[in-house]
C-alpha positions as CSV (number, residue, x, y, z in Angstrom):
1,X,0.0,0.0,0.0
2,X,1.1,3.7,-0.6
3,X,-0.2,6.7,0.2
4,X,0.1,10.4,-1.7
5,X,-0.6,13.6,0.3
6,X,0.6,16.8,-1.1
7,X,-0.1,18.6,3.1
8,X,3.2,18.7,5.0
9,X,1.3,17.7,8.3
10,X,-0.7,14.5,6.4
11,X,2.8,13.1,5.6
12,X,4.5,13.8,8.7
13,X,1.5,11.8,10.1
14,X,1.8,8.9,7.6
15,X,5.8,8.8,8.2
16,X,5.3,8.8,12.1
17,X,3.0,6.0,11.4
18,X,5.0,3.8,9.4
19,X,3.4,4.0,6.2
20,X,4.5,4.4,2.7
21,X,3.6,7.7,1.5
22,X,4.8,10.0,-1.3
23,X,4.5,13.7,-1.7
24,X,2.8,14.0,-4.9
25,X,-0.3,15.7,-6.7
26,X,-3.2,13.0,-7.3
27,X,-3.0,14.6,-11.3
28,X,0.8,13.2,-11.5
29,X,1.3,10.2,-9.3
30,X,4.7,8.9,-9.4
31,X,3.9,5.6,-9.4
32,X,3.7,2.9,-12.7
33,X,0.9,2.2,-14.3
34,X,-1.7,-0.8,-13.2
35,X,0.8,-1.3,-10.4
36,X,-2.5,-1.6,-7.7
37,X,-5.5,-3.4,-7.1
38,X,-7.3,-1.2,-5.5
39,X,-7.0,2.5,-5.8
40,X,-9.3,4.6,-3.2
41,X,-10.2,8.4,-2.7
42,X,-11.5,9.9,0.4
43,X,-13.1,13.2,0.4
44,X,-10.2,14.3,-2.5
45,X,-11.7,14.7,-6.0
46,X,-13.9,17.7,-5.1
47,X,-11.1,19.8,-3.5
48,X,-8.7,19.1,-7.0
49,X,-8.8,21.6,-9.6
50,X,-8.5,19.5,-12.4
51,X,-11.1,16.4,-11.1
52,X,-11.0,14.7,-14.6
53,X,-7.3,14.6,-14.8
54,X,-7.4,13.3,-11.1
55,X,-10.1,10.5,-11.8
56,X,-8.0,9.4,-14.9
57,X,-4.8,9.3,-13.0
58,X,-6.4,6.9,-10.8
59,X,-7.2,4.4,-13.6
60,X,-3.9,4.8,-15.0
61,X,-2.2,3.4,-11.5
62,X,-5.1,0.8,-11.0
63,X,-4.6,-3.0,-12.6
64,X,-7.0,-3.9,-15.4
65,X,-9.8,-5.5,-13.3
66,X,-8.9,-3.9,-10.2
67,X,-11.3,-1.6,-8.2
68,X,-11.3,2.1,-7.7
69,X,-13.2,3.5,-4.0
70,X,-13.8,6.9,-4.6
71,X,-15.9,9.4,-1.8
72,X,-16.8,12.8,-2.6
73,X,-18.9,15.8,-0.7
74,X,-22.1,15.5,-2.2
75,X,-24.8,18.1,-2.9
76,X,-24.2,21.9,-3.3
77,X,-27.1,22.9,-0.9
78,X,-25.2,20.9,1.8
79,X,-22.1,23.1,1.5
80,X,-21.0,25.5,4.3
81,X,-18.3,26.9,6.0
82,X,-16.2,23.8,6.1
83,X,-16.1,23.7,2.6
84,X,-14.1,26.7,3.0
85,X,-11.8,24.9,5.1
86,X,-11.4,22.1,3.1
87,X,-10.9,24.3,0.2
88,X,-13.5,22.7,-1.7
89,X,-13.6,23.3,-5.6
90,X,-17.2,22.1,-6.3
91,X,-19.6,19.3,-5.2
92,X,-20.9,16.3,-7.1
93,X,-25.0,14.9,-7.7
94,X,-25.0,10.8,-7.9
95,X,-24.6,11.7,-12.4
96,X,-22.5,14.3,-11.8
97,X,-20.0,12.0,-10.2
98,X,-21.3,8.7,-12.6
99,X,-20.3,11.5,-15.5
100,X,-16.9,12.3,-14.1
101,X,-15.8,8.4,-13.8
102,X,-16.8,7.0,-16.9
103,X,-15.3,10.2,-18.6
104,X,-12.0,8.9,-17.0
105,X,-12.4,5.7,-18.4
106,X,-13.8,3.6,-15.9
107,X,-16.8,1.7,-15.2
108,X,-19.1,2.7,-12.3
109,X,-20.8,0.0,-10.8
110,X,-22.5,1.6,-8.3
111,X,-22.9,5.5,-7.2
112,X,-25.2,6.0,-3.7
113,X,-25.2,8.4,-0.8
114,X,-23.2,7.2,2.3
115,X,-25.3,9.5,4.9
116,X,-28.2,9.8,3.0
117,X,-30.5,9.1,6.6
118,X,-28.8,12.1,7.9
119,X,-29.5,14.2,5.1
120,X,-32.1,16.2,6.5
121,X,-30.7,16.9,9.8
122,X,-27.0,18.5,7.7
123,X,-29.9,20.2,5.4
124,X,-31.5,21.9,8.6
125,X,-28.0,22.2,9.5
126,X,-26.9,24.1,6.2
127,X,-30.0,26.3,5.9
128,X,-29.0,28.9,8.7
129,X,-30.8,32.1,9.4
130,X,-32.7,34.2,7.1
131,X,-32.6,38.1,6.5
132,X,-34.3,38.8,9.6
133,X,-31.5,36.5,12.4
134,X,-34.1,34.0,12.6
135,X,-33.7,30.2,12.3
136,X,-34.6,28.7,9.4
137,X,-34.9,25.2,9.9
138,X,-36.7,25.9,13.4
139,X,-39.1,27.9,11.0
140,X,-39.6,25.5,8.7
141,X,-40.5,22.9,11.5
142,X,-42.9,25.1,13.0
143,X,-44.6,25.4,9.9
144,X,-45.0,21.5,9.1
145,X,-46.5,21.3,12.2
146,X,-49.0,23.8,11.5
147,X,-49.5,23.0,8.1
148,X,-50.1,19.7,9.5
149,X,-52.5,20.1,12.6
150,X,-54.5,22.6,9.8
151,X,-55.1,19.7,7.6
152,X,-56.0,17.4,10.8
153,X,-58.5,20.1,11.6
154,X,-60.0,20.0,7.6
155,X,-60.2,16.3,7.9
156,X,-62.0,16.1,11.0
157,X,-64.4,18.9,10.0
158,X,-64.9,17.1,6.6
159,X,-65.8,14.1,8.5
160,X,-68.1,15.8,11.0
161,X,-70.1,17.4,7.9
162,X,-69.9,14.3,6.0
163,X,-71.5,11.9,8.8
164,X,-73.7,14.7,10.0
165,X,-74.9,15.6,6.3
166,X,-75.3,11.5,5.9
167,X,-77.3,11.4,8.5
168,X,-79.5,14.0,7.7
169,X,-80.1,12.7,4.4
170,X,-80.5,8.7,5.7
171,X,-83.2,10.0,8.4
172,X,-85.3,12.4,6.0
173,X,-84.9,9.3,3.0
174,X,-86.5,7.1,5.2
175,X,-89.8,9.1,5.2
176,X,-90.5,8.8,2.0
Protein backbone atom coordinates (compact mmCIF):
# COMPACT_ATOMS: atom_id res chain seq x y z
CA UNK A 1 0.00 0.00 0.00
CA UNK A 2 1.11 3.65 -0.62
CA UNK A 3 -0.19 6.65 0.18
CA UNK A 4 0.08 10.38 -1.74
CA UNK A 5 -0.64 13.64 0.31
CA UNK A 6 0.56 16.75 -1.13
CA UNK A 7 -0.08 18.57 3.07
CA UNK A 8 3.17 18.66 4.99
CA UNK A 9 1.27 17.68 8.28
CA UNK A 10 -0.75 14.46 6.40
CA UNK A 11 2.76 13.08 5.57
CA UNK A 12 4.47 13.81 8.72
CA UNK A 13 1.46 11.76 10.14
CA UNK A 14 1.76 8.88 7.61
CA UNK A 15 5.83 8.79 8.21
CA UNK A 16 5.28 8.79 12.11
CA UNK A 17 3.02 6.04 11.43
CA UNK A 18 4.99 3.80 9.42
CA UNK A 19 3.44 4.00 6.20
CA UNK A 20 4.50 4.40 2.73
CA UNK A 21 3.61 7.73 1.47
CA UNK A 22 4.80 10.04 -1.27
CA UNK A 23 4.50 13.73 -1.73
CA UNK A 24 2.76 13.97 -4.87
CA UNK A 25 -0.28 15.65 -6.69
CA UNK A 26 -3.19 13.02 -7.31
CA UNK A 27 -2.98 14.59 -11.28
CA UNK A 28 0.80 13.24 -11.50
CA UNK A 29 1.34 10.19 -9.29
CA UNK A 30 4.73 8.95 -9.42
CA UNK A 31 3.88 5.58 -9.37
CA UNK A 32 3.65 2.91 -12.66
CA UNK A 33 0.85 2.22 -14.29
CA UNK A 34 -1.66 -0.76 -13.25
CA UNK A 35 0.82 -1.26 -10.38
CA UNK A 36 -2.52 -1.61 -7.74
CA UNK A 37 -5.47 -3.37 -7.15
CA UNK A 38 -7.29 -1.20 -5.49
CA UNK A 39 -6.96 2.52 -5.76
CA UNK A 40 -9.34 4.59 -3.16
CA UNK A 41 -10.16 8.42 -2.71
CA UNK A 42 -11.54 9.87 0.41
CA UNK A 43 -13.07 13.24 0.36
CA UNK A 44 -10.19 14.32 -2.46
CA UNK A 45 -11.74 14.71 -6.03
CA UNK A 46 -13.94 17.71 -5.10
CA UNK A 47 -11.11 19.77 -3.53
CA UNK A 48 -8.75 19.07 -7.01
CA UNK A 49 -8.85 21.55 -9.64
CA UNK A 50 -8.51 19.48 -12.45
CA UNK A 51 -11.10 16.38 -11.14
CA UNK A 52 -11.00 14.69 -14.61
CA UNK A 53 -7.28 14.63 -14.76
CA UNK A 54 -7.36 13.31 -11.09
CA UNK A 55 -10.05 10.51 -11.77
CA UNK A 56 -7.98 9.43 -14.91
CA UNK A 57 -4.75 9.30 -13.04
CA UNK A 58 -6.42 6.90 -10.83
CA UNK A 59 -7.19 4.43 -13.60
CA UNK A 60 -3.88 4.83 -14.95
CA UNK A 61 -2.18 3.39 -11.53
CA UNK A 62 -5.13 0.75 -11.01
CA UNK A 63 -4.60 -2.98 -12.60
CA UNK A 64 -7.03 -3.93 -15.38
CA UNK A 65 -9.79 -5.54 -13.31
CA UNK A 66 -8.89 -3.93 -10.18
CA UNK A 67 -11.27 -1.63 -8.20
CA UNK A 68 -11.26 2.13 -7.68
CA UNK A 69 -13.24 3.51 -3.96
CA UNK A 70 -13.83 6.93 -4.63
CA UNK A 71 -15.86 9.38 -1.83
CA UNK A 72 -16.85 12.75 -2.62
CA UNK A 73 -18.92 15.76 -0.73
CA UNK A 74 -22.12 15.55 -2.15
CA UNK A 75 -24.82 18.07 -2.92
CA UNK A 76 -24.20 21.92 -3.25
CA UNK A 77 -27.05 22.86 -0.91
CA UNK A 78 -25.22 20.95 1.77
CA UNK A 79 -22.07 23.06 1.48
CA UNK A 80 -21.03 25.51 4.31
CA UNK A 81 -18.28 26.91 5.98
CA UNK A 82 -16.25 23.82 6.12
CA UNK A 83 -16.05 23.70 2.59
CA UNK A 84 -14.09 26.71 3.04
CA UNK A 85 -11.77 24.94 5.12
CA UNK A 86 -11.36 22.12 3.11
CA UNK A 87 -10.93 24.30 0.20
CA UNK A 88 -13.50 22.70 -1.72
CA UNK A 89 -13.56 23.32 -5.64
CA UNK A 90 -17.20 22.11 -6.27
CA UNK A 91 -19.61 19.34 -5.24
CA UNK A 92 -20.91 16.35 -7.13
CA UNK A 93 -24.95 14.87 -7.72
CA UNK A 94 -25.05 10.76 -7.93
CA UNK A 95 -24.64 11.71 -12.38
CA UNK A 96 -22.47 14.25 -11.78
CA UNK A 97 -19.98 11.96 -10.18
CA UNK A 98 -21.28 8.73 -12.56
CA UNK A 99 -20.33 11.50 -15.52
CA UNK A 100 -16.93 12.30 -14.10
CA UNK A 101 -15.78 8.42 -13.79
CA UNK A 102 -16.79 6.97 -16.88
CA UNK A 103 -15.33 10.23 -18.61
CA UNK A 104 -11.97 8.87 -17.01
CA UNK A 105 -12.36 5.69 -18.41
CA UNK A 106 -13.79 3.65 -15.95
CA UNK A 107 -16.85 1.69 -15.24
CA UNK A 108 -19.14 2.67 -12.35
CA UNK A 109 -20.82 0.01 -10.83
CA UNK A 110 -22.51 1.63 -8.30
CA UNK A 111 -22.90 5.51 -7.16
CA UNK A 112 -25.24 5.95 -3.68
CA UNK A 113 -25.15 8.37 -0.77
CA UNK A 114 -23.15 7.21 2.29
CA UNK A 115 -25.35 9.51 4.92
CA UNK A 116 -28.21 9.82 3.01
CA UNK A 117 -30.51 9.06 6.57
CA UNK A 118 -28.76 12.13 7.91
CA UNK A 119 -29.50 14.16 5.09
CA UNK A 120 -32.15 16.25 6.49
CA UNK A 121 -30.69 16.92 9.78
CA UNK A 122 -26.96 18.45 7.66
CA UNK A 123 -29.93 20.19 5.44
CA UNK A 124 -31.47 21.95 8.57
CA UNK A 125 -27.96 22.23 9.52
CA UNK A 126 -26.90 24.11 6.23
CA UNK A 127 -29.99 26.25 5.87
CA UNK A 128 -28.95 28.88 8.72
CA UNK A 129 -30.82 32.15 9.44
CA UNK A 130 -32.72 34.23 7.06
CA UNK A 131 -32.60 38.14 6.49
CA UNK A 132 -34.28 38.85 9.62
CA UNK A 133 -31.48 36.49 12.36
CA UNK A 134 -34.10 34.05 12.56
CA UNK A 135 -33.66 30.17 12.31
CA UNK A 136 -34.61 28.69 9.40
CA UNK A 137 -34.93 25.17 9.92
CA UNK A 138 -36.73 25.87 13.44
CA UNK A 139 -39.11 27.85 11.04
CA UNK A 140 -39.63 25.52 8.66
CA UNK A 141 -40.50 22.87 11.45
CA UNK A 142 -42.86 25.14 13.05
CA UNK A 143 -44.59 25.37 9.87
CA UNK A 144 -45.00 21.54 9.10
CA UNK A 145 -46.53 21.29 12.22
CA UNK A 146 -49.04 23.78 11.47
CA UNK A 147 -49.49 23.00 8.11
CA UNK A 148 -50.08 19.67 9.48
CA UNK A 149 -52.54 20.13 12.56
CA UNK A 150 -54.50 22.64 9.76
CA UNK A 151 -55.05 19.66 7.61
CA UNK A 152 -55.99 17.40 10.82
CA UNK A 153 -58.51 20.06 11.65
CA UNK A 154 -59.96 20.03 7.64
CA UNK A 155 -60.17 16.33 7.88
CA UNK A 156 -62.03 16.08 11.04
CA UNK A 157 -64.45 18.94 10.02
CA UNK A 158 -64.91 17.09 6.61
CA UNK A 159 -65.76 14.07 8.51
CA UNK A 160 -68.12 15.82 10.99
CA UNK A 161 -70.06 17.41 7.93
CA UNK A 162 -69.86 14.33 6.04
CA UNK A 163 -71.51 11.94 8.79
CA UNK A 164 -73.71 14.72 9.99
CA UNK A 165 -74.95 15.56 6.29
CA UNK A 166 -75.28 11.47 5.92
CA UNK A 167 -77.30 11.40 8.51
CA UNK A 168 -79.49 14.02 7.67
CA UNK A 169 -80.14 12.71 4.42
CA UNK A 170 -80.52 8.74 5.70
CA UNK A 171 -83.16 10.00 8.37
CA UNK A 172 -85.30 12.39 5.99
CA UNK A 173 -84.95 9.34 3.00
CA UNK A 174 -86.52 7.14 5.22
CA UNK A 175 -89.85 9.13 5.24
CA UNK A 176 -90.47 8.76 2.01
Amino acid sequence: AVGIDLSPGGLLRANQSGKAVARADVTRMPLPSGAFDVVTSFDVLQCVPDDVGAAREMARVCRAGGRIVVTVAALDVLSGDHGEVWQEARRYTPASVRTLLEGAGLRVERVSFLFASLFPLMLGARLGTDDQARDVTARMIYGFRISVLFGLALTIASAVIGVTSGAIQGYFGGWT
